[in-house]
FIKOLZA-1660 file (N, C-alpha, C; in steps of 0.1 Angstrom, whole numbers, plus 5000, padded with zeros to 4 digits):
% residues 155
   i   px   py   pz ch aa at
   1 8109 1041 2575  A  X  N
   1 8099 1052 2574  A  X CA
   1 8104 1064 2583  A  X  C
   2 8103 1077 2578  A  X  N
   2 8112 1087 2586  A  X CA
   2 8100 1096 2589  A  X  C
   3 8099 1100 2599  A  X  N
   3 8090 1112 2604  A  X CA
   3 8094 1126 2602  A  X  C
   4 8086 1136 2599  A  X  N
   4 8090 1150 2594  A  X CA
   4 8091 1152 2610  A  X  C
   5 8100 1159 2607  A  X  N
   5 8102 1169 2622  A  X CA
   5 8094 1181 2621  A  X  C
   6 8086 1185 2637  A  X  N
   6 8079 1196 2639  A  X CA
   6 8076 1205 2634  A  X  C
   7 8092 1210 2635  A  X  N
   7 8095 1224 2630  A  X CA
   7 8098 1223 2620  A  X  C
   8 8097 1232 2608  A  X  N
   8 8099 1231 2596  A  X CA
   8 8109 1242 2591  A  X  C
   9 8117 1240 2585  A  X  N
   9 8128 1245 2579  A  X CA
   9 8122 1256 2567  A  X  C
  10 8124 1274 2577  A  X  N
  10 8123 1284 2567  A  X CA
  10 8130 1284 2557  A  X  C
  11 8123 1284 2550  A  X  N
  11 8134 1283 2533  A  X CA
  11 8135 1304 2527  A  X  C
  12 8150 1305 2526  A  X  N
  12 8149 1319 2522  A  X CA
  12 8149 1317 2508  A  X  C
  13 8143 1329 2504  A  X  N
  13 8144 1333 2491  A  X CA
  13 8148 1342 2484  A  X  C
  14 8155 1337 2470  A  X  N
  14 8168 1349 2466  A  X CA
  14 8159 1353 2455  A  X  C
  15 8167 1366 2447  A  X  N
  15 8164 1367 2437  A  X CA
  15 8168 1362 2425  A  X  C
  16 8158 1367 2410  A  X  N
  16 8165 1357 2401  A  X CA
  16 8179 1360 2395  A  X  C
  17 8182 1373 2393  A  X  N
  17 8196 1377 2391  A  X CA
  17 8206 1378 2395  A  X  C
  18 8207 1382 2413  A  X  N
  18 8223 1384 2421  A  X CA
  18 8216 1374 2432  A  X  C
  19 8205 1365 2433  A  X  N
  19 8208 1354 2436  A  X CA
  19 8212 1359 2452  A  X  C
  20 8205 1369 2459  A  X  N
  20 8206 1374 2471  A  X CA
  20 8194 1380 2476  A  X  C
  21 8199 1372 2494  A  X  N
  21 8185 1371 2504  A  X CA
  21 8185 1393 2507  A  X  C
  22 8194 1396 2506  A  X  N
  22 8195 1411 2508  A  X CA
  22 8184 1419 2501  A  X  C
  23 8188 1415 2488  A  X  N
  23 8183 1421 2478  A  X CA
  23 8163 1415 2481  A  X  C
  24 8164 1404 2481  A  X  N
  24 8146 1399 2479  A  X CA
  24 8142 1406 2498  A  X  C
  25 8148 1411 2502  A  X  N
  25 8147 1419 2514  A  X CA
  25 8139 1432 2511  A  X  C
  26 8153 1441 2502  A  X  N
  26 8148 1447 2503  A  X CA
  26 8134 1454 2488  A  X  C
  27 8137 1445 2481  A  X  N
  27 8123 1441 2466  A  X CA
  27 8112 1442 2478  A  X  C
  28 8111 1433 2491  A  X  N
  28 8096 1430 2493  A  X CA
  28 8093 1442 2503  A  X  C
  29 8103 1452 2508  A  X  N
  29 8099 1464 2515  A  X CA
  29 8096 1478 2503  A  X  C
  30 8100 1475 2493  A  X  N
  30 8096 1485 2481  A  X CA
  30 8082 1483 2476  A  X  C
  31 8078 1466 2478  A  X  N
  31 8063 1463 2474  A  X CA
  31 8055 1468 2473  A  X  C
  32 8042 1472 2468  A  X  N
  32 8030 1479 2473  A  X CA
  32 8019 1476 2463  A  X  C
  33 8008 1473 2473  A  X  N
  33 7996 1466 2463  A  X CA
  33 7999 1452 2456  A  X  C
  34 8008 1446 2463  A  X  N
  34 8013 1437 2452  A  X CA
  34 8019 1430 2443  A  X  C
  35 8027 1445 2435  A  X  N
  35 8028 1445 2423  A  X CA
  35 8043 1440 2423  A  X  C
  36 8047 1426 2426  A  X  N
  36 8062 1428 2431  A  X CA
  36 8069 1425 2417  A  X  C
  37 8065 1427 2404  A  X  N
  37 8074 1428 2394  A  X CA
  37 8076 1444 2390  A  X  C
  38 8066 1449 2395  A  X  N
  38 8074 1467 2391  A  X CA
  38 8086 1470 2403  A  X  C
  39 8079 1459 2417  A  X  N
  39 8091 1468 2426  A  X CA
  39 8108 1459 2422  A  X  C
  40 8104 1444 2413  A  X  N
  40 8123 1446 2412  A  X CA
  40 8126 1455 2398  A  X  C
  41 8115 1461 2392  A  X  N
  41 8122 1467 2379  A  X CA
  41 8121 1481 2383  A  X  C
  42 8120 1488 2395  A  X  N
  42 8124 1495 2407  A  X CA
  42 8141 1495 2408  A  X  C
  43 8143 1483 2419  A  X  N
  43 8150 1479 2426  A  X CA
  43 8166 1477 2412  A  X  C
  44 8162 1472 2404  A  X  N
  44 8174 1470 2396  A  X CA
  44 8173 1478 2384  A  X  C
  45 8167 1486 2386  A  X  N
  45 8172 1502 2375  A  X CA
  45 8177 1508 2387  A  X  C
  46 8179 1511 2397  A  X  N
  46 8183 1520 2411  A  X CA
  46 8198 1508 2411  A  X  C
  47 8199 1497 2409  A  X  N
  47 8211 1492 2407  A  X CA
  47 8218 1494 2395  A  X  C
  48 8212 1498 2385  A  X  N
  48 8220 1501 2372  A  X CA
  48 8223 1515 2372  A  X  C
  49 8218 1525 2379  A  X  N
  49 8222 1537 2381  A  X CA
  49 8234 1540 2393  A  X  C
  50 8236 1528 2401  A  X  N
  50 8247 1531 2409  A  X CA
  50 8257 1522 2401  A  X  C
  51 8257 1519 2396  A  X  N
  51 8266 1509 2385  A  X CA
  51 8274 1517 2379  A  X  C
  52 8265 1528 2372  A  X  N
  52 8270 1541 2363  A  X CA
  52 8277 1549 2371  A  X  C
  53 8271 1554 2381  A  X  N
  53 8277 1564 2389  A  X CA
  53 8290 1560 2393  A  X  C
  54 8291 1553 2403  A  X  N
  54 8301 1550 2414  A  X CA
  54 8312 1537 2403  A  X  C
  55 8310 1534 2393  A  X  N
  55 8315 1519 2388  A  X CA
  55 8323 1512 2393  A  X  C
  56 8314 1510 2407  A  X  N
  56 8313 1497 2415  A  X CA
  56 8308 1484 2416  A  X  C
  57 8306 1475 2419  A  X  N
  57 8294 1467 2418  A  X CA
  57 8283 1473 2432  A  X  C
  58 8273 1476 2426  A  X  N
  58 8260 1480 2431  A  X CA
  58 8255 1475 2442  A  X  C
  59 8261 1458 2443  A  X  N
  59 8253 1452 2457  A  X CA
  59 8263 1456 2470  A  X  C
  60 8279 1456 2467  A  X  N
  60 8286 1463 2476  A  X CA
  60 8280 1475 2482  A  X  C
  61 8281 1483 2473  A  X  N
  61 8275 1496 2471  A  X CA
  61 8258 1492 2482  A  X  C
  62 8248 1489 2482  A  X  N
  62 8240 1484 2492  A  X CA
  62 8243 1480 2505  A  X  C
  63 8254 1467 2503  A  X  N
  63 8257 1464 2512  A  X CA
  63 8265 1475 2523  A  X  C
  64 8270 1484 2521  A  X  N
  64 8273 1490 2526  A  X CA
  64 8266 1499 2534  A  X  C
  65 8258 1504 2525  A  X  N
  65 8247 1512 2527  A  X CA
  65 8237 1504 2538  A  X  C
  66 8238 1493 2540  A  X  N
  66 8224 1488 2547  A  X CA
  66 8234 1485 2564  A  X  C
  67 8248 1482 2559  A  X  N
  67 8255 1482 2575  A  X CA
  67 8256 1491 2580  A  X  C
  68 8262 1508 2571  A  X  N
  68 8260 1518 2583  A  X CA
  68 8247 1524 2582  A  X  C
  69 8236 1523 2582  A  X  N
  69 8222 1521 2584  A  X CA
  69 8219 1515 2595  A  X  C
  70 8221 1501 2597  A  X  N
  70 8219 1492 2609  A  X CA
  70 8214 1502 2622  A  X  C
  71 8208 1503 2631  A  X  N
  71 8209 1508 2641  A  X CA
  71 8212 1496 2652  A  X  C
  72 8219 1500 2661  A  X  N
  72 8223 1488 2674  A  X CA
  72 8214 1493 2679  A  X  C
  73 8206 1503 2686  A  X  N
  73 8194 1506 2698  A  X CA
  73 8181 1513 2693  A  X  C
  74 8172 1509 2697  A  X  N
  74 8163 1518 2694  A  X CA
  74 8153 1523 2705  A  X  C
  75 8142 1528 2704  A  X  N
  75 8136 1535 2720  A  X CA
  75 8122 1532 2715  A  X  C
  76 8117 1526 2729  A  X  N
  76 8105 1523 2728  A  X CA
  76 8098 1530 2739  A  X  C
  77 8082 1530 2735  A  X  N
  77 8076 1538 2747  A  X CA
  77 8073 1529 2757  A  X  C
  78 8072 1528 2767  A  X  N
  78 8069 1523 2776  A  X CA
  78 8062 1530 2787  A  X  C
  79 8050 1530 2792  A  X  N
  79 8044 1535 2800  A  X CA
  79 8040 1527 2813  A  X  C
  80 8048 1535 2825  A  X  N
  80 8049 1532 2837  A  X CA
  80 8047 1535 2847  A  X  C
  81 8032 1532 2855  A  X  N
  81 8028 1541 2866  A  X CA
  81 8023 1555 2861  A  X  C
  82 8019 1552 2853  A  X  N
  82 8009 1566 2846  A  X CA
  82 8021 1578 2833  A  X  C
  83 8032 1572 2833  A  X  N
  83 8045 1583 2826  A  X CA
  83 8044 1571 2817  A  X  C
  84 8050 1581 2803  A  X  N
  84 8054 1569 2794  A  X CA
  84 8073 1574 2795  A  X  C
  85 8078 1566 2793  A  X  N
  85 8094 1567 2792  A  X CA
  85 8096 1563 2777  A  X  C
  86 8106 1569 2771  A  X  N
  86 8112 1561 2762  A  X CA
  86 8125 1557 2765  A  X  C
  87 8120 1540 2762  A  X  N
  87 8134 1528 2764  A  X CA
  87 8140 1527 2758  A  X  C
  88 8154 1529 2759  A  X  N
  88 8165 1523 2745  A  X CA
  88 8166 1505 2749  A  X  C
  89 8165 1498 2739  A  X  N
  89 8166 1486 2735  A  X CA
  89 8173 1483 2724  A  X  C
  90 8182 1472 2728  A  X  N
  90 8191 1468 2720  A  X CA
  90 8185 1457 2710  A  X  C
  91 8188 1460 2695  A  X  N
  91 8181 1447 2689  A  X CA
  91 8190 1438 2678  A  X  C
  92 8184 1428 2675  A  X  N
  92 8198 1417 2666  A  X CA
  92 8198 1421 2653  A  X  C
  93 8205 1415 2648  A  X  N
  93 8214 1420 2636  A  X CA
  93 8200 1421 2628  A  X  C
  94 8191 1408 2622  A  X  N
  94 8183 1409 2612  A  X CA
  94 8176 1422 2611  A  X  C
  95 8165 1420 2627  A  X  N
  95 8157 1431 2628  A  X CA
  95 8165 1444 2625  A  X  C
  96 8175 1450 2629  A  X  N
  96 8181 1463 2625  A  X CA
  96 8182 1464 2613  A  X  C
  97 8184 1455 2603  A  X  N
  97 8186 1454 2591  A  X CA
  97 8172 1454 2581  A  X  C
  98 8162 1452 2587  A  X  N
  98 8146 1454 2582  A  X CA
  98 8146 1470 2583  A  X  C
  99 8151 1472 2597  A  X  N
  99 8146 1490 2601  A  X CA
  99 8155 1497 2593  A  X  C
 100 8167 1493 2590  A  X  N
 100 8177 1499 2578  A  X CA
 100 8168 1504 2567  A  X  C
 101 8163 1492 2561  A  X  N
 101 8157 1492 2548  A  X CA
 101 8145 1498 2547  A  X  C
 102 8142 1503 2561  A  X  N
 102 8125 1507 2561  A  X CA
 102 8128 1519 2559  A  X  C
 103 8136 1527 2565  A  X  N
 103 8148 1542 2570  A  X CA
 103 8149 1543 2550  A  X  C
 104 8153 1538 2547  A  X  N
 104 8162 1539 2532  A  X CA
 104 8148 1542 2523  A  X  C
 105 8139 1534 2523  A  X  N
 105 8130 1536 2515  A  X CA
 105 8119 1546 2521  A  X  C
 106 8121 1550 2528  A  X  N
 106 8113 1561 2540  A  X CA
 106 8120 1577 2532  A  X  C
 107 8129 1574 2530  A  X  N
 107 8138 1591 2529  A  X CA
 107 8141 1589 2517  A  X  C
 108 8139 1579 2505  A  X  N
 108 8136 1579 2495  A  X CA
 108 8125 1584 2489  A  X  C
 109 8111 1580 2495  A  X  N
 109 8099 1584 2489  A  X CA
 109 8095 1597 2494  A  X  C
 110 8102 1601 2501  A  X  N
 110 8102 1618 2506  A  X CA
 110 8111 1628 2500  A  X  C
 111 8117 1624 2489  A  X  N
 111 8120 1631 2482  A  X CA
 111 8113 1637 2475  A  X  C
 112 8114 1647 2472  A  X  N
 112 8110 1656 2456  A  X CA
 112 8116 1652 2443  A  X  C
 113 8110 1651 2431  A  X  N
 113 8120 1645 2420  A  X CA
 113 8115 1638 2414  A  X  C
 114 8121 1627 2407  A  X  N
 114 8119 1620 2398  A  X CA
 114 8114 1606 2399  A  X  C
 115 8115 1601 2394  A  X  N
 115 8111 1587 2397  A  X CA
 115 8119 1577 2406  A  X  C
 116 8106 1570 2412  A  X  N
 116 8115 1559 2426  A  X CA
 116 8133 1557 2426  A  X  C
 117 8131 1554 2412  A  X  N
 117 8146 1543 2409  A  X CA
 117 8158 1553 2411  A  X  C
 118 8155 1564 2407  A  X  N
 118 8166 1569 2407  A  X CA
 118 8169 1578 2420  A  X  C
 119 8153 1576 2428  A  X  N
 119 8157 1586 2445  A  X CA
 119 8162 1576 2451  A  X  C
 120 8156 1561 2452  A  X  N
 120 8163 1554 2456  A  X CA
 120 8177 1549 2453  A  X  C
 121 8186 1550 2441  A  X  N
 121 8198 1551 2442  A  X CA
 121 8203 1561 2445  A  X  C
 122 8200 1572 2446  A  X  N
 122 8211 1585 2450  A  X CA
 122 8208 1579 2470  A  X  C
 123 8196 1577 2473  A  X  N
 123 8200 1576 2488  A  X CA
 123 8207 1562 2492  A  X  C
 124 8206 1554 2481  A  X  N
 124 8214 1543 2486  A  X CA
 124 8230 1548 2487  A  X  C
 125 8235 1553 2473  A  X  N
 125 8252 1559 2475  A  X CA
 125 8251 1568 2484  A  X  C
 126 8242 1579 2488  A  X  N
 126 8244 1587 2503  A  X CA
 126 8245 1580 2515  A  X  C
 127 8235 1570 2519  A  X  N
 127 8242 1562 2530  A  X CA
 127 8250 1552 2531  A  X  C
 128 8255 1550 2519  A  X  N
 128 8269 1545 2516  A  X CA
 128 8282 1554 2522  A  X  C
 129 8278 1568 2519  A  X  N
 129 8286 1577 2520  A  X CA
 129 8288 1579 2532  A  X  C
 130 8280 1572 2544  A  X  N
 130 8271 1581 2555  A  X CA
 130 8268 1597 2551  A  X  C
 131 8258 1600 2544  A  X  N
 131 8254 1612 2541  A  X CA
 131 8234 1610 2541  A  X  C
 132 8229 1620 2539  A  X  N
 132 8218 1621 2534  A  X CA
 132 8208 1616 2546  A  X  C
 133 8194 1617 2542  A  X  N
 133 8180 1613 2553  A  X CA
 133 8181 1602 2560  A  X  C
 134 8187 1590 2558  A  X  N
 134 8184 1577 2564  A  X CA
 134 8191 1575 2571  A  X  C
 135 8204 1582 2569  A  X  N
 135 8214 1583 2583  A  X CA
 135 8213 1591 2596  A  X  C
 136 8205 1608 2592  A  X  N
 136 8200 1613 2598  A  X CA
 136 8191 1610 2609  A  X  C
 137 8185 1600 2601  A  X  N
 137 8173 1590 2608  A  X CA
 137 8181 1582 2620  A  X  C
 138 8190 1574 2619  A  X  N
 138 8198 1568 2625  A  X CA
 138 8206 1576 2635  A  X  C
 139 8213 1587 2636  A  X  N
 139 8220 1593 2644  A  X CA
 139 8209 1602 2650  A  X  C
 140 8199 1606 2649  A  X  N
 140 8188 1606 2659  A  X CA
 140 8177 1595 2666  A  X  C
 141 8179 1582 2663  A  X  N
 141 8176 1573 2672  A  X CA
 141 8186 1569 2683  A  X  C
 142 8198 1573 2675  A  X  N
 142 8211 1572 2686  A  X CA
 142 8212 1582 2697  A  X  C
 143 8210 1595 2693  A  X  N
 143 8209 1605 2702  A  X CA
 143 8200 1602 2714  A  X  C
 144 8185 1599 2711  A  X  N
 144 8177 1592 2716  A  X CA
 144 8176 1582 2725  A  X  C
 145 8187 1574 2725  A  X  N
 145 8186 1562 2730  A  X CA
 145 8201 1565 2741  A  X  C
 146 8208 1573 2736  A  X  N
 146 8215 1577 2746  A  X CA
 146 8210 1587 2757  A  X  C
 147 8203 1595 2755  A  X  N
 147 8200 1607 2771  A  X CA
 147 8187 1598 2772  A  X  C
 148 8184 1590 2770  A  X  N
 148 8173 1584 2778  A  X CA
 148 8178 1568 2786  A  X  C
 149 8194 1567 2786  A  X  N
 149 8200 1555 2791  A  X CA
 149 8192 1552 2804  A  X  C
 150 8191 1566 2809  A  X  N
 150 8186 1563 2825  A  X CA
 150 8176 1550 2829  A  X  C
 151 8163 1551 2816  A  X  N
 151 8149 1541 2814  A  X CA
 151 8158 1529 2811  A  X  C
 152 8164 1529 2808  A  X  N
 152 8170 1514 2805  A  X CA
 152 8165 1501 2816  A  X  C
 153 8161 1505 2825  A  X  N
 153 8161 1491 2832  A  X CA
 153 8147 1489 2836  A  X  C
 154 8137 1500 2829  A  X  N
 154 8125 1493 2827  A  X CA
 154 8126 1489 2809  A  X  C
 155 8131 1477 2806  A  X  N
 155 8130 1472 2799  A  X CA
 155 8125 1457 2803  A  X  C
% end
């Protein structure tokens, strides 16, 4: 007779088509109210439009987009002795890769235009490109986190 061990093994979950944890990533940051079969018919019409465009495969084409996205630092407030400082902190791969996708779908839905699928593919091939809002986003967290190196060691 075998005993379950404590801790229990997070089970990831893919999706049903390209069968990737990336992808059901970034389906459940598109979510809203619930509705998570509009957000993959969202998600994979914004992939069949970069399919057209670029004729690439589309998850490359993301995958790329979600690496130079990543941020390595970010700045937190911290308040110290009555000042708040902002701290740069360095964070791990996953977490950067959530704030990637949060950045992407952030400067997506601030667009003007058309419908989701297709703001969200033009900014996915833009920060493929490094071009467009989400990178912008990124190289001002960087700026950020550089002239404020000094706070670093109230971390």
């Amino acid at each position: 007779m075998s005993r379950q061990s404590t801790v229990e093994m997070k089970i990831e979950k893919f999706d049903l088509i390209y069968h990737n944890r990336l992808v059901n990533m970034v389906v459940n940051c598109i979510l809203k109210h619930g509705k998570k079969s509009l957000a993959y018919q969202i998600f994979y019409q914004s992939l069949k439009k970069i399919q057209q465009k670029t004729e690439k495969n589309p998850l490359i084409v993301l995958r790329q987009a979600i690496h130079k996205l990543t941020p390595k630092l970010i700045v937190k407030s911290r308040c110290v002795s009555g000042s708040t400082y902002q701290v740069p902190i360095e964070i791990k791969n996953k977490e950067g890769k959530i704030i990637a996708i949060r950045w992407l779908l952030e400067s997506s839905r601030k667009c003007s235009g058309r419908n989701m699928h297709f703001k969200l593919s033009y900014e996915i091939m833009d920060a493929a490109r490094e071009k467009g809002n989400a990178i912008r986003k990124k190289e001002e967290i960087h700026k950020m986190a550089e002239s404020n190196k000094a706070f670093a060691h109230y971390h």
